[in-house]
PLY file of the C-alpha trace (Angstrom):
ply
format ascii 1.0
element vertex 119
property float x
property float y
property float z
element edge 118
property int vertex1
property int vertex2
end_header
163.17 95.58 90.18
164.33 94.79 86.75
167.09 92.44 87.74
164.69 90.03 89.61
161.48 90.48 87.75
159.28 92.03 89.79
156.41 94.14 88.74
155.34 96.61 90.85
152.63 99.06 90.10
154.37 102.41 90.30
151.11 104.67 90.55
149.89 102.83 94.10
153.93 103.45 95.32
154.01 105.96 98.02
157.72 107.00 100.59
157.12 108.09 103.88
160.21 109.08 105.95
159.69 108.26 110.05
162.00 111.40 111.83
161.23 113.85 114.22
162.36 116.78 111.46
159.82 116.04 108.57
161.15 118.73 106.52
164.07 116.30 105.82
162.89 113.91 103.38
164.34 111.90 100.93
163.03 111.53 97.18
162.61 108.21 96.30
162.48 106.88 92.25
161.87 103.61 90.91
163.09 102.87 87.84
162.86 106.74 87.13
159.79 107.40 88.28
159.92 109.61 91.51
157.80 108.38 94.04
155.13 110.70 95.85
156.03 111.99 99.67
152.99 111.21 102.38
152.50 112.09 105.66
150.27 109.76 106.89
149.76 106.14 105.84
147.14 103.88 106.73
149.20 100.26 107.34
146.32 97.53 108.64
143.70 99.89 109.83
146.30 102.01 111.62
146.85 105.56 110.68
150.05 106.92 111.32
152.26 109.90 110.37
155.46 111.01 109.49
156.80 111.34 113.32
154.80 108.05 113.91
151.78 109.65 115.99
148.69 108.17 115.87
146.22 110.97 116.59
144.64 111.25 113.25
143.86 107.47 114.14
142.46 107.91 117.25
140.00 110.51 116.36
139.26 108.81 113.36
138.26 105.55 115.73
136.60 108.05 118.30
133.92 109.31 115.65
133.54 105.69 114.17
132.49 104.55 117.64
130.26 107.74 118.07
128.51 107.03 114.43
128.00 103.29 115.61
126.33 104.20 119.16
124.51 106.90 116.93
123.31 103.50 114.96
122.61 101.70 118.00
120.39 104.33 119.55
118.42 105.32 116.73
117.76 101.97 115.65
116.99 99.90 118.77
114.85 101.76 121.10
113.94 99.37 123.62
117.07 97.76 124.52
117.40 95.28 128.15
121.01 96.39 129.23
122.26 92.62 128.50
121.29 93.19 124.84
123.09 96.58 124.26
126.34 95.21 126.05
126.48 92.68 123.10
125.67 95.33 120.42
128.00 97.41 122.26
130.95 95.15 122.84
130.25 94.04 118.98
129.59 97.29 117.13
131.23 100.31 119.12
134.22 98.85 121.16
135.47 96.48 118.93
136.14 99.70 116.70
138.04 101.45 119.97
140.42 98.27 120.60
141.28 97.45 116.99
145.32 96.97 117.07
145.35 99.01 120.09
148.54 97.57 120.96
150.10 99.44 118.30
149.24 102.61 118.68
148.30 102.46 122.65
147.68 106.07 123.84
150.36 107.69 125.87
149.59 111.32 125.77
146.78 112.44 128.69
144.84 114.32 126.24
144.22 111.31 124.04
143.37 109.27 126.78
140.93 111.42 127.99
139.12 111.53 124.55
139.36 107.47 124.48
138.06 107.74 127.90
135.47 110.86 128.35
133.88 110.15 131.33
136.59 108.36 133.32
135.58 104.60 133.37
0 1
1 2
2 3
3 4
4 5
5 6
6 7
7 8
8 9
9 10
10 11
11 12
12 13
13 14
14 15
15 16
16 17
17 18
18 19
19 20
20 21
21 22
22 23
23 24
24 25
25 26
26 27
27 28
28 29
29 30
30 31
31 32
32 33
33 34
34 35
35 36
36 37
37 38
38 39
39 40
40 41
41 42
42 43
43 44
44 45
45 46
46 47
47 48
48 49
49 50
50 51
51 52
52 53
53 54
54 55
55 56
56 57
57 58
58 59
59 60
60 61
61 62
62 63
63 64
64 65
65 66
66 67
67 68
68 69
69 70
70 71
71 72
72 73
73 74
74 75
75 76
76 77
77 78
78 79
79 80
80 81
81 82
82 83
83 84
84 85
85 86
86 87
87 88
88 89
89 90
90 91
91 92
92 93
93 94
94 95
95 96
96 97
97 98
98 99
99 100
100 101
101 102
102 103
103 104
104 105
105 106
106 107
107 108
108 109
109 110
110 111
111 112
112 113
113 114
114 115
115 116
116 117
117 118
């Protein structure tokens, strides 16, 4: 850091160590200063942990898309089914799909809470 210049605000640096035995992490220090140990890290709008799961993510989307239909129902009462597929695809799914290519459910049980009612 000193050597090339660069400036790097120590207090926003965080380390998190990918590993399936978390208790095994390094400490990091930069320029003395050691640098806090996470678990989870939010990279893009993608919440992921240590042993790169994304659960906290998915629930985390799942009651986003549950406050938006909440939203949706309260607020527009008389609704033609063309009208709330647009708010839907718009306000509740786009939350559900964001980077789901990243962290793309594999687990049954996640899939069922993506999926409740078996589209």
């Amino acid at each position: 850091m000193d050597t090339w210049l660069l400036r790097l605000n120590i207090g926003k640096c965080r380390a998190i160590s990918y590993s399936r035995r978390p208790e095994l992490n390094t400490n990091y220090s930069i320029s003395g200063i050691t640098v806090e140990n996470i678990e989870n890290m939010k990279d893009l709008g993608a919440t992921s942990d240590n042993r790169l799961k994304f659960d906290k993510h998915i629930n985390l989307k799942i009651n986003t898309a549950y406050q938006m239909l909440g939203i949706v129902k309260r607020n527009f009462i008389y609704l033609t089914l063309d009208s709330f597929v647009v708010l839907y695809k718009a306000m509740i799914r786009s939350h559900l799909e964001y980077a789901v290519s990243v962290w793309n459910p594999h687990h049954q049980s996640l899939i069922e809470k993506l999926v409740p009612y078996g589209d």
